[in-house]
N, C-alpha and C positions, 0 to 999 in steps of 0.2 A: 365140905358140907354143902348141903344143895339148896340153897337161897330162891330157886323161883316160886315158891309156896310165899315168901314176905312182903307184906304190901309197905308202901310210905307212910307214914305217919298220918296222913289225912285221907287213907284207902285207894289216894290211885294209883295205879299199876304203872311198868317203868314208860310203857306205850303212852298212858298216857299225858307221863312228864318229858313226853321227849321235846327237844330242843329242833327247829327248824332252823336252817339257814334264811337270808333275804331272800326274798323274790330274785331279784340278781344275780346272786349269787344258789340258786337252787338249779341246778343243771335238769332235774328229771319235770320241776315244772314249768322252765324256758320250751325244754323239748316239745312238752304236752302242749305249750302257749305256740308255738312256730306250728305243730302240725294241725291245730285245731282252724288255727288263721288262713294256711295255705288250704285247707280242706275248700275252706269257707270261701275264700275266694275264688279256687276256682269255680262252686258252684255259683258263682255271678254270670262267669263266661258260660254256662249250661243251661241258667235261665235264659239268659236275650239270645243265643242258640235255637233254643228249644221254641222259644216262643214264635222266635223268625220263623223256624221252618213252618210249623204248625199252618199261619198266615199265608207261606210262602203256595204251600201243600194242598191249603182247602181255602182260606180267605175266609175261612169261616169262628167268628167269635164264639158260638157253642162248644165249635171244639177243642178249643183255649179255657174252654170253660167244663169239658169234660175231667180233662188234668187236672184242676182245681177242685173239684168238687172229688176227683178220685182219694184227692191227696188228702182235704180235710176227714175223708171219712174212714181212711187208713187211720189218721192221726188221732181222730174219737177214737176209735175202736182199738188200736193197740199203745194207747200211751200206758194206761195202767199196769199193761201187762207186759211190755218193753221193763219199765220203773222196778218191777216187781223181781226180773229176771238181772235186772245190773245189783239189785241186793241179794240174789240169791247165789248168781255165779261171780268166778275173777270179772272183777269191768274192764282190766287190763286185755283178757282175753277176749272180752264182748267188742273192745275196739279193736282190737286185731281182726277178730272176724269178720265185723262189719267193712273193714280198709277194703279187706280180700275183695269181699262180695262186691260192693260198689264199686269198686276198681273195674272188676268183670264186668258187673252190668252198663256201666256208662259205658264200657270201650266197647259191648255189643249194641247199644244204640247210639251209638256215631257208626258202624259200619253198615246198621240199617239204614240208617237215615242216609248215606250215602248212597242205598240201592236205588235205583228208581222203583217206582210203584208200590213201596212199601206201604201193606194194610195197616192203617191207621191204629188201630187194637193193639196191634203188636208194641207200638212205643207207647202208648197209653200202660200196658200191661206192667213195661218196663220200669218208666217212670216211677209205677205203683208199688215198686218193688225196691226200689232206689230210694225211696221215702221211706218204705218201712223199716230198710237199713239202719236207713239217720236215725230212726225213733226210737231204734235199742242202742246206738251209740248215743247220743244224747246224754239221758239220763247216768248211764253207766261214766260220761267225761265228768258230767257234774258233780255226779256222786264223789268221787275220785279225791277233789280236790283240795277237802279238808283234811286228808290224811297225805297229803302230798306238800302242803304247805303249812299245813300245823294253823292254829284256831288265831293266833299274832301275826300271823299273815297273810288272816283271808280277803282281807278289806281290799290291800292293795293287788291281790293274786285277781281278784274279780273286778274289781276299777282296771287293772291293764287287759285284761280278756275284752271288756266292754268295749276300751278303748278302741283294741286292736280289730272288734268285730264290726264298729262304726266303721272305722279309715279302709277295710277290705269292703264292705258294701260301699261305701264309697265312690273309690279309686275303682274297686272289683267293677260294676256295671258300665264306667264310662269307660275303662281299658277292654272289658268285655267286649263290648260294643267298635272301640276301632279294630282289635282283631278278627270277629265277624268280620268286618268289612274287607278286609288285609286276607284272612284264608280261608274265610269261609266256616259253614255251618258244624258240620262234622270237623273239622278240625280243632275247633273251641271248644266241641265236648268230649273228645279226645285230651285236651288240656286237662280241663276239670278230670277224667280220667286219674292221669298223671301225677296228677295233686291227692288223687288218695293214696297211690302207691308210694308216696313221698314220705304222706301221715305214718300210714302204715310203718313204713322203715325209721322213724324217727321214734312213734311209740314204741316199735320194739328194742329200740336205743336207750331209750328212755331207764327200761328195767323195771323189775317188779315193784308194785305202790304199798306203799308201808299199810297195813291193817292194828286197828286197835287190838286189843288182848280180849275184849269184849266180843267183837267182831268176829276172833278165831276162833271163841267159845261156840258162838251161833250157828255160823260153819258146821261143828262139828253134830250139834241136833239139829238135822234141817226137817223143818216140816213139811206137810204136803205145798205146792207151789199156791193152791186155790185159797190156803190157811194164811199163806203169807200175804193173799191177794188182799185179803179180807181184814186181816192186821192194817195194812196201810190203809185200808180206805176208813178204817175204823179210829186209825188216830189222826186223821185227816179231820175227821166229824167231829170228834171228841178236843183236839188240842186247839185252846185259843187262839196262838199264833197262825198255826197250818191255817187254822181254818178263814181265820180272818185275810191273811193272804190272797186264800183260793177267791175270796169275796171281788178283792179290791183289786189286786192284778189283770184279772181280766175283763172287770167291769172298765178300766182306767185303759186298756185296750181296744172294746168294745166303743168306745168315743172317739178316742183316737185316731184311729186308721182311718173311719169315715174324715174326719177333718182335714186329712192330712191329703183328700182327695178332693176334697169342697175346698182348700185353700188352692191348688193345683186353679180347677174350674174359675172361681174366684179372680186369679191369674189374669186370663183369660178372659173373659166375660166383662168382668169388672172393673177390674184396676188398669185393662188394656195394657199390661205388661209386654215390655220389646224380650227382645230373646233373652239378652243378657239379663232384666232383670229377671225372667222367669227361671234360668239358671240359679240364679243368686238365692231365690226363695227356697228354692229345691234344695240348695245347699244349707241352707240356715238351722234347718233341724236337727241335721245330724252333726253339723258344728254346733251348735247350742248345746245339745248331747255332751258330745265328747271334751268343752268347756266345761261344763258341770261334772263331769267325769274324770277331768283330769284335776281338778280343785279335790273330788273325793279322794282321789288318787296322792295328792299331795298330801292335802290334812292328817288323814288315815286317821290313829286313833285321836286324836285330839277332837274330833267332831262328838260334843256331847249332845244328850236329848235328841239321837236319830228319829225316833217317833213325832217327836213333837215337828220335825223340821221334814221328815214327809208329808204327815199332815199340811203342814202350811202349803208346801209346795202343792199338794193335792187340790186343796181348797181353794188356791190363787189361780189354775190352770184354770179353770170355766169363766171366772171373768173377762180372762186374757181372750178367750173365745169369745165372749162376746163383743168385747172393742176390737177385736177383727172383723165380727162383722159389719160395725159401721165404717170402718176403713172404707177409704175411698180410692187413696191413692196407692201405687207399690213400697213407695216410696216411705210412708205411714207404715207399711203392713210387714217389710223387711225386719224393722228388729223386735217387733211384735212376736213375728216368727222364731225368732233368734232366741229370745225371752222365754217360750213355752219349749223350746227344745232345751235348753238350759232347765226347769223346771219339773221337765220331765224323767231326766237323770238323776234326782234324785227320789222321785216317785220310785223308778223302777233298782236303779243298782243299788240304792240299800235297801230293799226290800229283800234283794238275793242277795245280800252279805248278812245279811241278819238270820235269813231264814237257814243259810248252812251252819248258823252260829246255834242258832236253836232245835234246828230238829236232828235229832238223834241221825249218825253216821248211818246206823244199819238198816235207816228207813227212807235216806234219802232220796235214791234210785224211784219211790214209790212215790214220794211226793211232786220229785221234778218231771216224773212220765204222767201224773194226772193232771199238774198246772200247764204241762205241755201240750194236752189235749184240748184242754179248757183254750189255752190261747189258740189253737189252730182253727179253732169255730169262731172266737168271738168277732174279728176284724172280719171276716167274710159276713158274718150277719149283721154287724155295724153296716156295713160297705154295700151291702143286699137295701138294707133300709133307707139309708141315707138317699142313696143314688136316685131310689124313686120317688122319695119325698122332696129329693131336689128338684126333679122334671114339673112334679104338682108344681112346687111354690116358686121357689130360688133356692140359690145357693146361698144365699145371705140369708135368708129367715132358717134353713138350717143348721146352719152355723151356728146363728143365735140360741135355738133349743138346744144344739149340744152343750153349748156354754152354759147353757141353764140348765139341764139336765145335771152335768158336770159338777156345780155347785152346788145342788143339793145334795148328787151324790158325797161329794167333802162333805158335807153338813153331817148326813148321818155318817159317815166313817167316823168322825172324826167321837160323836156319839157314842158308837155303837163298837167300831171296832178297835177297845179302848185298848187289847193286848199292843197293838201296833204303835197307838199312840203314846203309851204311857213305859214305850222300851226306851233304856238310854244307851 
């Protein structure tokens, strides 16, 4: 007798009562957590690479800044439609092909960059190309992850990704950096190379990712690509969560990165920091981080009223900025620093544990290539304002308007976008 016409007693289907293994114990998303990490790292050793030669090539900061400006307007322009494409095809496959591609193209700009005379445009070109890769793999990793670890283990699947993406940027740019020095420019980005071809072989290890029965239905009526474009940006607009999200994540980034540049200067300028402690500072946020991260990581589900407890944390970050800027000493401004990187891990990792928790599987791809876009602009237009408003004033009277910027903005989140706040 043929039983897959029978649902469970409470309509879901067997997909969607399947049983996950731990995190631990789940071999296909150990694999997916090792290749995404080694991805990731190696592109550290690709950045201070790339950035050396550029420097090294012309001495010229525009053209350090041509890259940049390439790269965020790749990243406006095709996150939607990256997002759009990891819900329409396998993402299993989209990361396959993107390993392939970026594997080719980093290993043909370290053999440029190795020629002499090589026209500038050309690794410009390249770079831009290396980026759009990332932008359809992306969305299509993240999407991934809820059907690879089941909804009881997304908490702790995305607290060890966090984790493990702090300690490679990390560890990634200061090892970056002695190997630069040890083999040289081309060499390093030939690493980073290698490290796709690694992902690549581990994802294809990894094996095909389980799809909901939902999922396989949608698959089989696919609509026009432009229909699905439009579906995502429409329940983006329409769903409280998405939308409040879209608000707060990149507004809470737009402060951030400028700060986290004014504390640098600050360093410097201010606190007359010796080397060591300027090391120290540097390190304090992404250990603040990965503390607050590895506490969510712990707790897992026992953390009740998440909403309420981003909020807070949201709302306590802009004061925190502002008694940095009366700091005077390093010595003062070290766990200050420590305190707002702690603070801010839980701004951002349960924002993405909740948000895979809540938006539908077969939209995900759409939503994380639009939040993707959004971030890739806001820290540069933070980091564009701040910079010159610090030349006007100081670094310390901008600091202080972030902090107070920063507070209001908690004020109205906390208002206004009450989907977020009143999740438990």
């Amino acid at each position: 007798m043929d039983n897959s016409h029978i649902s469970t007693p409470t309509g879901q289907s067997e997909a969607a009562i399947q049983t996950f293994p731990t995190v631990w114990r789940n071999k296909q998303f150990l694999m997916l957590l090792i290749s995404y990490s080694i991805s990731l790292f190696g592109n550290t050793f690709h950045s201070i690479a790339l950035n050396l030669w550029v420097l090294m090539m012309t001495g010229s900061a525009k053209m350090m800044a041509m890259i940049v400006v390439t790269n965020l307007l790749l990243s406006s322009l095709l996150g939607s439609i990256a997002g759009t494409y990891a819900d329409r095809v396998n993402r299993r496959t989209i990361m396959l092909i993107t390993d392939i591609i970026s594997f080719g193209l980093v290993i043909t700009i370290a053999i440029f960059i190795s020629v002499p005379n090589t026209p500038f445009f050309l690794i410009v070109i390249l770079t831009g190309l290396v980026t759009a890769s990332a932008l359809f793999q992306s969305p299509a990793y993240q999407a991934s992850l809820m059907n690879v670890v089941g909804k009881e283990h997304i908490q702790k699947a995305v607290g060890l990704i966090t984790l493990s993406e702090n300690i490679c940027r990390t560890v990634g740019f200061s090892a970056g950096g002695i190997f630069v020095a040890a083999f040289g420019v081309s060499q390093a980005i030939i690493f980073d190379g290698i490290t796709f071809l690694v992902s690549f072989m581990l994802v294809l290890l990894a094996g095909s990712f389980p799809s909901s029965s939902r999922n396989n239905a949608l698959h089989k009526v696919k609509k026009k690509f432009i229909d699905d474009l439009i579906t995502g940006l429409h329940y983006i607009w329409k769903d409280p969560f998405a939308k409040a999200v879209i608000i707060m994540s990149p507004t809470l980034t737009l402060f951030f990165m400028p700060s986290l540049m004014l504390t640098q200067v600050m360093a410097v300028t201010v606190w007359r920091s010796t080397p060591f402690q300027f090391g120290l500072m540097e390190a304090c946020i992404p250990l603040g981080y990965m503390i607050g991260s590895g506490l969510i990581l712990l707790l897992g589900s026992r953390i009740k009223q998440r909403g309420r407890l981003i909020m807070v944390n949201l709302l306590l970050i802009g004061p925190m900025y502002i008694l940095l800027s009366f700091t005077t000493t390093p010595t003062a401004a070290i766990p200050i620093i420590l305190i707002i990187g702690f603070m801010f891990s839980f701004c951002t990792l349960l924002i993405n544990i909740i948000l895979r928790l809540e938006v539908s599987e077969e939209l995900q791809g759409r939503v994380f290539g639009l939040l993707g876009s959004i971030m890739s602009i806001a820290p540069s237009l933070g980091l564009a304002i701040a910079s010159y408003y610090a030349d006007v004033f100081s670094s310390n009277v901008v600091m202080f308007l972030i902090g107070g910027l920063l507070f209001l903005f908690g004020i109205y989140a906390i208002a206004r976008l009450t989907a977020i706040r009143k999740y438990n």
